[in-house]
C-alpha positions as MATLAB code, in Angstrom:
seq = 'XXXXXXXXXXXXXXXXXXXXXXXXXXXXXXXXXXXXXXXXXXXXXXXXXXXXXXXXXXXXXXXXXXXXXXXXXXXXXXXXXXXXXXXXXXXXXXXXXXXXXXXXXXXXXXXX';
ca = [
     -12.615  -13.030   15.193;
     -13.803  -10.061   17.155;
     -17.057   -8.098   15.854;
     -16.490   -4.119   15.352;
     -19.465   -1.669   14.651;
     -19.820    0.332   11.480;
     -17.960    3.604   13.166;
     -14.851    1.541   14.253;
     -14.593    0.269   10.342;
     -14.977    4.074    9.348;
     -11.863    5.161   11.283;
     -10.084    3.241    8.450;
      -9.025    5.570    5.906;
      -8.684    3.117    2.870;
      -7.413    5.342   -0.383;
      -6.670    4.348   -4.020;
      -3.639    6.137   -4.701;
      -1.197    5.164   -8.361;
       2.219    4.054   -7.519;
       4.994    6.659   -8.743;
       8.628    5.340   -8.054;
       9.602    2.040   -6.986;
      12.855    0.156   -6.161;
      13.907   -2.718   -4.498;
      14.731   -2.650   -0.450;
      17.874   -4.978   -0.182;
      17.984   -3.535    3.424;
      15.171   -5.250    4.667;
      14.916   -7.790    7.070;
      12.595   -9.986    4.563;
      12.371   -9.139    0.654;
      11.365   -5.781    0.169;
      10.009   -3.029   -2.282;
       9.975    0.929   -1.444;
       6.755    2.211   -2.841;
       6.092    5.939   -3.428;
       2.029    6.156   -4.185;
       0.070    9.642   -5.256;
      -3.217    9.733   -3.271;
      -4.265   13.035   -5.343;
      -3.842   16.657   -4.225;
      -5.615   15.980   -0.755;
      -3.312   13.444    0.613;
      -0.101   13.567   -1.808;
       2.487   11.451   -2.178;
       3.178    9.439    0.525;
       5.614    6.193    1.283;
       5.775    2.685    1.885;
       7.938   -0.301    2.408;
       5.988   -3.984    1.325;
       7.272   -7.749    1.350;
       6.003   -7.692   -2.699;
       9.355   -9.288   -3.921;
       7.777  -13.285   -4.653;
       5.342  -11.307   -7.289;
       6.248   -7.967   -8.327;
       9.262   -6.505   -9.619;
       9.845   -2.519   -9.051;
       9.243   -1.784  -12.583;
       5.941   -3.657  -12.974;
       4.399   -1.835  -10.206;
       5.198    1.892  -11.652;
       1.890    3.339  -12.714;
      -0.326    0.692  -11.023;
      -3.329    1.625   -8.714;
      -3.273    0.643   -5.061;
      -5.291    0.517   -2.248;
      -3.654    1.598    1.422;
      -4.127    2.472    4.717;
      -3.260    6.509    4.651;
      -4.035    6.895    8.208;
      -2.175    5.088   10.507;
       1.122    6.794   12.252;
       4.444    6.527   10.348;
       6.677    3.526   11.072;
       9.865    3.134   10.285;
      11.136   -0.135    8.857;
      15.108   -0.501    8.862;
      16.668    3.183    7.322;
      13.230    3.639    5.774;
       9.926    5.131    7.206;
       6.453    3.851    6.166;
       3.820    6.067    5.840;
       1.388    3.772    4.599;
      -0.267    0.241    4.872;
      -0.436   -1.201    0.848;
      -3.298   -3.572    1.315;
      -3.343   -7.419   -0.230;
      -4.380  -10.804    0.374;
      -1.850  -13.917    0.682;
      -1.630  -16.348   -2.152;
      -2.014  -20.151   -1.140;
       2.151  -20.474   -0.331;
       1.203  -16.731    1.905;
       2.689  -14.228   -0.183;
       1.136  -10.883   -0.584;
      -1.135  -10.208   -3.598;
      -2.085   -6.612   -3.852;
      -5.283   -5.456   -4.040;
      -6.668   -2.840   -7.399;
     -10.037   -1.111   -8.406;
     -10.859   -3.421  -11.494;
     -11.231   -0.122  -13.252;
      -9.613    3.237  -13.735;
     -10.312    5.674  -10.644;
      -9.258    8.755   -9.684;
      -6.558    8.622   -6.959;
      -7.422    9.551   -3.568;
     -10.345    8.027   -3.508;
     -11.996    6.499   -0.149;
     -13.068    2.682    0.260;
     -16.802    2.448    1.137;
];
């Protein structure tokens, strides 16, 4: 593991943002959900593409609060571009489990 200092870890812009639209990616190289997340009138609504499939469905994800990386460059996976990094953890078997405020928060809102 390499050590960073406190001012490399706050060049990570971590925001909550509430997912808005969300379909399946049969495109994708590995199972795949298109995720369009509100950040709040700062950031707006901005795009992702996430290997979610062995968990979530499109339509449980809808109104759910996320947590993502808003600030690193655009990528573009298959016919779709990525704006954002949707943050999880792997489950025991590796599969992505998403991470969420345990309570209500107002989108946009920075990780500290």
């Amino acid at each position: 593991m390499t050590e960073i200092n406190f001012q490399d870890f706050q060049k990570i812009d971590i925001r909550v943002g509430r997912v808005v639209r969300a379909e399946d990616y049969p495109e994708a190289r590995k199972p795949a959900i298109k995720l369009w997340v509100d950040f709040g009138d700062e950031i707006g609504i901005r795009k992702s593409s996430a290997q979610l499939k062995m968990h979530y469905e499109p339509e449980t994800l809808v109104n759910r609060q996320v947590l993502a990386v808003v600030n690193f460059p655009p990528r573009q996976i298959g016919k779709f571009m990525s704006e954002i990094l949707v943050v999880g953890v792997p489950d025991k078997d590796g599969h992505v489990v998403l991470i969420k405020p345990d309570f209500e928060v107002p989108n946009g809102v920075q990780l500290f």
